[in-house]
N, C-alpha and C positions, 0 to 999 in steps of 0.2 A: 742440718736438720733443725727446724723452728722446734719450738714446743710442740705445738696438735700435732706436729709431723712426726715427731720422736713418739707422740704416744699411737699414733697408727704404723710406724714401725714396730714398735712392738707388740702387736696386738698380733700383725701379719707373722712377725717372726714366730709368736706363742704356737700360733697357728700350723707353721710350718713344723715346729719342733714337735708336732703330736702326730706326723706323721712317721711311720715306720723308717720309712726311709730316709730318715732327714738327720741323723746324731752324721755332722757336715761339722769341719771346722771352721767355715765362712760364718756361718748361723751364730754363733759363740760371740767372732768378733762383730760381727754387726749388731751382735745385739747388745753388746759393750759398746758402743758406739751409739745407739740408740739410747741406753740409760744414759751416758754420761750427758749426753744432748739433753737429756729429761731433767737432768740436774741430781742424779741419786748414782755420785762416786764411786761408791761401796760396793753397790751391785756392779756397777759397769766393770771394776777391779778383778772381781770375782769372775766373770765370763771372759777378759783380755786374761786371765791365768788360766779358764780352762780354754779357749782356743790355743794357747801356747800347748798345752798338755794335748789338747786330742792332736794338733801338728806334728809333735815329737811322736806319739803313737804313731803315726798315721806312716809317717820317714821310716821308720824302725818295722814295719811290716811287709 
């Protein structure tokens, strides 16, 4: 992902995430994927730790 790309990926994923149906652990890492692209580590860290955590939920149910 470019720059303008990482910021319309996350724009789309914000999007996705305010739908009901959407707490997805793809959603987490993509969108860690998308910050890190964006250049803001911190957040991107934070979503690769919660797609880890909604994955281990998700096995464990």
């Amino acid at each position: 992902m470019l720059g303008g790309e990482a910021g319309k990926a996350l724009a789309t994923i914000e999007r996705l995430e305010e739908l009901e149906s959407a707490d997805h652990p793809a959603l987490a890492l993509l969108k860690g994927k998308a910050l890190l692209a964006a250049g803001r580590p911190v957040e991107a860290r934070r979503s690769f730790q919660d797609f880890l955590a909604q994955r281990e939920l998700n096995e464990h149910a």
